[in-house]
C-alpha positions in Angstrom: 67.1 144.8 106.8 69.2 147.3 108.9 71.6 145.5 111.8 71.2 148.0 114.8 74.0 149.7 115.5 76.0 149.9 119.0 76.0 153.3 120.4 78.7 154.1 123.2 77.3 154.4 126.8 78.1 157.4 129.1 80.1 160.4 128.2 83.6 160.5 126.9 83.3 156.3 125.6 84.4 155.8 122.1 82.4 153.9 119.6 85.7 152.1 118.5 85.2 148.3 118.2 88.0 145.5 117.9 91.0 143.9 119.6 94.1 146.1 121.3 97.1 144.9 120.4 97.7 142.8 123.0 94.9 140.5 122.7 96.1 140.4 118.9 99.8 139.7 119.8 98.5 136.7 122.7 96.2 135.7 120.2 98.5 134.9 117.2 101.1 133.9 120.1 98.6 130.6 120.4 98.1 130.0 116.4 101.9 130.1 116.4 102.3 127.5 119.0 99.2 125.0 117.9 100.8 125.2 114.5 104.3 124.0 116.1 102.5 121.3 118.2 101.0 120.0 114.9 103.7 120.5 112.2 105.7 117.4 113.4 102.3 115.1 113.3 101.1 116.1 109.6 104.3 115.1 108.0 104.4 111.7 109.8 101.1 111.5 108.4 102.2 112.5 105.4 105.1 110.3 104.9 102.7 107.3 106.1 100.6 107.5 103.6 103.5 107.7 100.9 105.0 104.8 102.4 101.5 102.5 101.8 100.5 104.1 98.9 103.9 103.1 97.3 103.7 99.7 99.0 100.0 98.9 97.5 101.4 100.0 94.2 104.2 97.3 94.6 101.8 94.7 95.5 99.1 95.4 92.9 101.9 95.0 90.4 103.1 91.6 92.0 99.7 90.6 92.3 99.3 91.6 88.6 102.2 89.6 87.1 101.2 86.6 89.6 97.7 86.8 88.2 98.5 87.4 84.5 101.0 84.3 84.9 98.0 81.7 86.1 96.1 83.3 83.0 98.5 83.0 80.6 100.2 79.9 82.2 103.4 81.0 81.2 105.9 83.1 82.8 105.1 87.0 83.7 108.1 89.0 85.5 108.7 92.1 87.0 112.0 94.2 86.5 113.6 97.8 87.1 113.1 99.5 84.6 114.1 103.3 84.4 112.7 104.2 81.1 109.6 101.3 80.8 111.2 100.1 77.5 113.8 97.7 78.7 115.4 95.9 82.4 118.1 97.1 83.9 120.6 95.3 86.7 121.3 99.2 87.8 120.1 101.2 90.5 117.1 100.2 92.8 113.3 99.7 92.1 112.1 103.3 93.2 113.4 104.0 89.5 110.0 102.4 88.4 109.3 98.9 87.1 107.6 96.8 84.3 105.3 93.8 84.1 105.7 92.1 81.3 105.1 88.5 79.6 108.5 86.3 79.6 107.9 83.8 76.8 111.8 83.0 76.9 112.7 83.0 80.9 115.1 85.4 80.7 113.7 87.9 83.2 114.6 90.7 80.4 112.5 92.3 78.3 112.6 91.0 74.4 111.2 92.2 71.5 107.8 90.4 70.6 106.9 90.0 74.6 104.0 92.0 75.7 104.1 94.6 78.1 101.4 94.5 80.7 102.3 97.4 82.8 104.6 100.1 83.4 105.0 102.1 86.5 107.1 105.1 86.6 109.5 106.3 89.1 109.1 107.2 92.7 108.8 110.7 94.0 108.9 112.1 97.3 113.1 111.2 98.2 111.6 107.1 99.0 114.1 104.2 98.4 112.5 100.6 97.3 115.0 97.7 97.0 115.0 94.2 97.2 116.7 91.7 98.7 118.7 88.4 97.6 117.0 87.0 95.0 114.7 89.5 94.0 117.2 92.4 94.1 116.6 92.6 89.9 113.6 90.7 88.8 110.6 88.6 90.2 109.5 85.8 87.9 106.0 84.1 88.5 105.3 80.9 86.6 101.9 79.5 85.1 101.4 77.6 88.4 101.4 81.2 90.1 104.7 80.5 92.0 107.9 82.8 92.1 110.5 81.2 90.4 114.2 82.2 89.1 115.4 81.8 85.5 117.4 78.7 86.7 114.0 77.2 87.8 114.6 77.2 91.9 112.3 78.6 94.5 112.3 83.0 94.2 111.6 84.5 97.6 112.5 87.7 99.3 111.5 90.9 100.9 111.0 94.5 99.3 112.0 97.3 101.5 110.2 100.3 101.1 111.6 103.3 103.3 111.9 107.2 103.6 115.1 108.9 102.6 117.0 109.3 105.7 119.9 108.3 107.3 118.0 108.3 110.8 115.8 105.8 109.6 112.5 105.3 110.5 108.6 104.0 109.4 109.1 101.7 106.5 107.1 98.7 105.1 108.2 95.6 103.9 106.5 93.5 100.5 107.2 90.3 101.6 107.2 87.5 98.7 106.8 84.0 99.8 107.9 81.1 98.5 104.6 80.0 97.0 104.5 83.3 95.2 102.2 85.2 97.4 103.1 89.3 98.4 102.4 90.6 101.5 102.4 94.2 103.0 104.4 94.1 106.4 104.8 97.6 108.5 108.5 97.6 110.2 111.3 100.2 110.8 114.7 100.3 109.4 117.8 102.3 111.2 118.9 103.5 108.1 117.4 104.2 104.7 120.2 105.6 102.1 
């Protein structure tokens, strides 16, 4: 099948098909500014979608170490953890995190308690850290409440933000005192 070809009309008309360079010129002058228009709105997107998919990894991991805690009833903690081998007191909890079952209290990992989960580092420049009480550890009992080593009440807030010291979009992991996480969308002015 043969598409029928254009033949020019009238004497001295050219068969030459296309755009001059000015329609080509106004025509990527328009991409250029539709892709300005939309650059700023994709990474917002972008960096909301970081922010809760971080965030739902944080609370899948508290809701983990809650739930393994009622099943076991016995104590289940979460801790930084750089390399998933062992706690750490250093550093924030961007640098990852591990769920593990604490037979002695301690909020540390020891040698004979199981490890339940590890989750690795972060990516994407995104600070997580925790306040007061659970700037270190969170420790659910077998009743499925947060509790320190010393046996008190554990509550607190995780702040989950963009690197930036602007600020901006952030979302909180709110831990109540019963034990129960939360998912909480806020701003910060700061995030270093």
């Amino acid at each position: 099948m043969r598409l029928p070809v254009r033949r020019p009309r009238g004497p001295g008309r050219s068969a030459a098909c296309g755009l001059t360079l000015i329609e080509l010129m106004v025509t990527i002058a328009i991409a250029a500014i539709l892709a300005g228009l939309a650059a700023p709105s994709f990474r917002e997107m972008l960096v909301a979608n970081s922010l809760k998919s971080n965030a739902s990894a944080m609370l899948s991991s508290l809701l983990l170490a809650r739930g393994e805690a009622i099943k076991r009833n016995g104590r289940v903690a979460l801790c930084k953890s750089a390399t998933g081998t062992a706690c750490t007191t250093d550093g924030s909890w961007e640098q990852g995190w591990i769920v593990f079952a604490d037979v002695n209290n301690n909020a540390a990992l020891d040698a004979g308690e199981t490890v339940v989960q590890r989750t690795a580092a972060l990516g994407n420049g995104l600070r997580l850290t925790g306040n007061g009480n659970i700037a270190n550890y969170v420790s659910y009992s077998g009743m499925g409440e947060t509790r320190m080593t010393a046996g008190n009440f554990q509550s607190g807030t995780f702040t989950l933000c963009q690197l930036s010291a602007s600020g901006g979009k952030a979302r909180d992991i709110v831990i109540s005192a019963t034990g129960r996480p939360r998912i909480e969308q806020t701003t910060v002015a700061s995030c270093l």
